[in-house]
C-alpha positions in Angstrom: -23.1 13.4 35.1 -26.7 14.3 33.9 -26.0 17.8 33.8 -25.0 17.7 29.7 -28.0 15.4 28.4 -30.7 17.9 30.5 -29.0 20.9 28.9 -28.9 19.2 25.4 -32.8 18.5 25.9 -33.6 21.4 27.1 -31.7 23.2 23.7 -33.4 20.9 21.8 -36.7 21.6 23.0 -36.4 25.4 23.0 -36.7 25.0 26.9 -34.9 27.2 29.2 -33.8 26.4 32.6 -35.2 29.5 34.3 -38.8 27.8 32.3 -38.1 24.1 33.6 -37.5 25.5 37.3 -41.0 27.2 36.9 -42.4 23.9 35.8 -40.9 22.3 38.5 -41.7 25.1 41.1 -38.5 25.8 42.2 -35.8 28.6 41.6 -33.2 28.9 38.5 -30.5 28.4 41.1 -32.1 25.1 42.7 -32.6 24.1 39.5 -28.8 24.1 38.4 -27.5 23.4 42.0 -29.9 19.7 41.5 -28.7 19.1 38.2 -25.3 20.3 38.3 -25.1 18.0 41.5 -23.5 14.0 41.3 -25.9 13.6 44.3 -29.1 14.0 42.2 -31.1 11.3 42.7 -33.7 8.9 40.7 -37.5 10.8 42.0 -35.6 14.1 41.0 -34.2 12.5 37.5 -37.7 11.6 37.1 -39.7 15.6 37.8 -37.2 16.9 35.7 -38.0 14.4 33.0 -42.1 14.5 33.7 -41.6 18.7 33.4 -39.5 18.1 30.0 -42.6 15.3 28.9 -40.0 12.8 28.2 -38.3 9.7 30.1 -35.7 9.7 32.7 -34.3 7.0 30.9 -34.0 9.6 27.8 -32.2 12.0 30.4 -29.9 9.6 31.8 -28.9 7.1 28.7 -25.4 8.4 27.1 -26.9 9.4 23.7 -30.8 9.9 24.6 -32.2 7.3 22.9 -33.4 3.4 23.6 -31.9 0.8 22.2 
């Protein structure tokens, strides 16, 4: 699931969900019902990352870096 890496990059940024879902221009709860979801899928993997500035390959990789 994607649901721990966003919530690690968000902490880590000093983002808050309820700020992402603005960025994203949706609500707090569609915001955690997309990424709490196993049916998220790659264009919504990639707003997420565009609103957090970094990758969706940062988002999705097991410990958030390349290799």
């Amino acid at each position: 699931m994607i649901e721990p890496r966003i919530k690690e990059y968000l902490k880590e940024t000093g983002v808050t969900q309820s700020e992402l879902a603005e960025r994203l221009g949706i609500t707090s709860s569609a915001l955690n019902k997309r990424i709490s979801s196993n049916a998220i899928n790659l264009q919504q993997v990639g707003e997420i990352a565009d609103a957090l500035h970094t990758s969706a390959f940062m988002l999705i990789s097991e410990n958030g870096e390349s290799k």
